[in-house]
C-alpha positions as MATLAB code, in Angstrom:
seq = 'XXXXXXXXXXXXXXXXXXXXXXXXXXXXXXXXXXXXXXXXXXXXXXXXXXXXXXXXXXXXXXXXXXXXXXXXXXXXXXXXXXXXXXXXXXXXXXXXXXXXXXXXXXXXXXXXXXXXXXXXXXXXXXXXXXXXXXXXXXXXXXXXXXXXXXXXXX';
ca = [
     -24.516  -51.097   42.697;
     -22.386  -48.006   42.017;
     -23.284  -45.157   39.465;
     -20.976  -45.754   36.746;
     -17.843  -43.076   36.576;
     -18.296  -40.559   33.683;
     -15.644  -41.360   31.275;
     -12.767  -38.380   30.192;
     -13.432  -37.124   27.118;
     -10.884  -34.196   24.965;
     -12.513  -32.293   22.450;
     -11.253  -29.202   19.967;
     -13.331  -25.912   20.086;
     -13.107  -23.308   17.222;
     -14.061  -20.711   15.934;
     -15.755  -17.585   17.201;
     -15.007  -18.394   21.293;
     -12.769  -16.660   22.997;
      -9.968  -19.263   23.738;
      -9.891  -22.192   20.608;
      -8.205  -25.173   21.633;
      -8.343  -28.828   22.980;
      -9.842  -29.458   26.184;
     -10.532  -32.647   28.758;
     -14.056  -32.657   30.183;
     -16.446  -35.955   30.796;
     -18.732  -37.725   28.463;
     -21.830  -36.151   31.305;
     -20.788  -32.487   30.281;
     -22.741  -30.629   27.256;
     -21.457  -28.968   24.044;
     -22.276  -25.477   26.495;
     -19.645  -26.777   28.820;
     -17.203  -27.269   25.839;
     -17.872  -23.497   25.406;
     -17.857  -22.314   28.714;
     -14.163  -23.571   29.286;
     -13.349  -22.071   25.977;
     -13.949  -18.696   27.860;
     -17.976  -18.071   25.942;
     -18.363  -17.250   22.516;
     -17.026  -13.981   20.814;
     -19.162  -11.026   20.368;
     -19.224  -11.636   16.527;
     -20.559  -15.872   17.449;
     -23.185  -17.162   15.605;
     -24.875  -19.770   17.768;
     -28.200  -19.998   16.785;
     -27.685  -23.518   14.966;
     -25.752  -25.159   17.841;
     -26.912  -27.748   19.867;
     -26.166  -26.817   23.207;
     -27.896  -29.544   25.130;
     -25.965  -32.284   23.157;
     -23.765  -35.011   25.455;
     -19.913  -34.358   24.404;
     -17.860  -37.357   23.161;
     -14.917  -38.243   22.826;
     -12.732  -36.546   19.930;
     -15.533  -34.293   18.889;
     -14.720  -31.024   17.108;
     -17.302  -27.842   17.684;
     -17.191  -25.072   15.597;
     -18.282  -21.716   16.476;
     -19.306  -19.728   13.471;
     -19.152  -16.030   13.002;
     -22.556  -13.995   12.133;
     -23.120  -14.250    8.440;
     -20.398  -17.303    8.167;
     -21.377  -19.338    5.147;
     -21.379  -23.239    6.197;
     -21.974  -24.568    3.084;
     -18.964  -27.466    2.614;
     -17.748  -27.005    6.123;
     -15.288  -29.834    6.945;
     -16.869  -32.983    7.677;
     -15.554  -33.923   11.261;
     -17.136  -30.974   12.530;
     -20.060  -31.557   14.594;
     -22.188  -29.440   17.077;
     -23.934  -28.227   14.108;
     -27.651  -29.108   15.161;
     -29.807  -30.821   11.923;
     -32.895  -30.119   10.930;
     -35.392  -33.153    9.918;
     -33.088  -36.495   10.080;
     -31.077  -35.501   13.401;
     -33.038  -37.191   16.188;
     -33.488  -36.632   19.998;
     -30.339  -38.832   20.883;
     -28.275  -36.786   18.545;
     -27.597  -39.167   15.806;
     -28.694  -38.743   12.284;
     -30.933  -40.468   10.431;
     -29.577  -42.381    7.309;
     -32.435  -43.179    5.616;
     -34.174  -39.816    6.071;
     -30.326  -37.088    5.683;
     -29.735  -35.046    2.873;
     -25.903  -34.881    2.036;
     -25.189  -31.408    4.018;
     -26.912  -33.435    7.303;
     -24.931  -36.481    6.388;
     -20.934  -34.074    6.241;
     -22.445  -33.494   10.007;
     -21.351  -36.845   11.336;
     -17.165  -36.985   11.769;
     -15.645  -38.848    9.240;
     -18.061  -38.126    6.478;
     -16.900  -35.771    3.739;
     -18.903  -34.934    0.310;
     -18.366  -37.853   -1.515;
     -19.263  -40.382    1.170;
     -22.316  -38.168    1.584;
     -23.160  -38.604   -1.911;
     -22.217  -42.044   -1.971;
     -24.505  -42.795    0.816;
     -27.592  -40.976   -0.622;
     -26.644  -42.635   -3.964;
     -26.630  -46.262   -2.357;
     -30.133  -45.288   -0.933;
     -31.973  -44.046   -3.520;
     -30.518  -46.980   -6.149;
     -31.187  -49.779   -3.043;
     -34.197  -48.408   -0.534;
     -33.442  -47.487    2.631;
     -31.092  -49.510    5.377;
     -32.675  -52.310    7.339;
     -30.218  -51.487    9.868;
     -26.811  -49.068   10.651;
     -24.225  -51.978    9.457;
     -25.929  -52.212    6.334;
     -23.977  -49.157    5.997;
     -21.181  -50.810    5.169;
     -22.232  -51.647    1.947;
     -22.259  -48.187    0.049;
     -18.640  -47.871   -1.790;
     -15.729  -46.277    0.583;
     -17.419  -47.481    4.393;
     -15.895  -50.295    5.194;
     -15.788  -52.023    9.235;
     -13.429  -49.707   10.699;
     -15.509  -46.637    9.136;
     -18.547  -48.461   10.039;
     -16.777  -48.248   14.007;
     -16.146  -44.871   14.416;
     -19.429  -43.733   12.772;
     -21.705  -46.104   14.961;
     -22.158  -43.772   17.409;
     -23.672  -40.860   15.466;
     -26.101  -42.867   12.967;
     -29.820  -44.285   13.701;
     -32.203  -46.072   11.223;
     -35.261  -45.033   12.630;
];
């Protein structure tokens, strides 16, 4: 049996790195990698809440943040920001356990799916299961698709 073939990936770097832009690595490369071939941070980078060890996929945006950058808001589609208490080993966050600010980590979730999520929770328990997802107001299947990846239960 043959090792599988890592699979291309393109993803946007920004921020406080010496060359922002879009670049084509593979899904085995790192969020360091994304940096490297961005030509390394900028002397004024704040990387301290970056996840360097996490697995790059396909379409993600990193943001490098300056010393002293407030985050607070930061678009949602950004990722590479590295959670505190609901973001687990794999790199997903954890529904049932994310404030609002750990939920706008995951791409495609802004403020008031954030909110909407934590509402659904508190008003209905905690999901059984990711799909169940689907059931807070504004996440419907094709939502549900492109956040699969990024979201754990447990």
């Amino acid at each position: 049996m043959e090792p599988e073939k890592p699979s291309p990936v393109v993803v946007d770097v920004k921020g406080a790195v010496n060359f922002p832009g879009v670049y084509a690595l593979t899904d085995e490369n790192r969020l360091i990698d994304a940096i490297e071939a961005a030509g390394g941070y900028l002397p004024n980078a704040d990387s301290r809440l970056l996840n360097h060890a996490m697995k790059l996929k396909d379409e993600l945006v990193i943001y490098v943040p300056e010393v002293g950058e407030v985050l607070d808001g930061f678009p949602a589609e950004t990722i590479g920001l590295e959670g505190e208490s609901s973001s687990r080993e794999d790199g997903t966050v954890n529904i049932n356990t994310a404030s609002e600010q750990e939920l706008m980590t995951i791409p495609g979730i802004g403020p008031s799916k954030a909110a909407a999520i934590v509402q659904y929770r508190e008003e209905h328990g905690p999901f059984p299961s990711e799909k169940d997802l689907t059931k807070v107001s504004g996440i419907g299947q094709k939502t549900f698709e492109n956040l699969e990846s990024f979201i754990s239960v447990k």
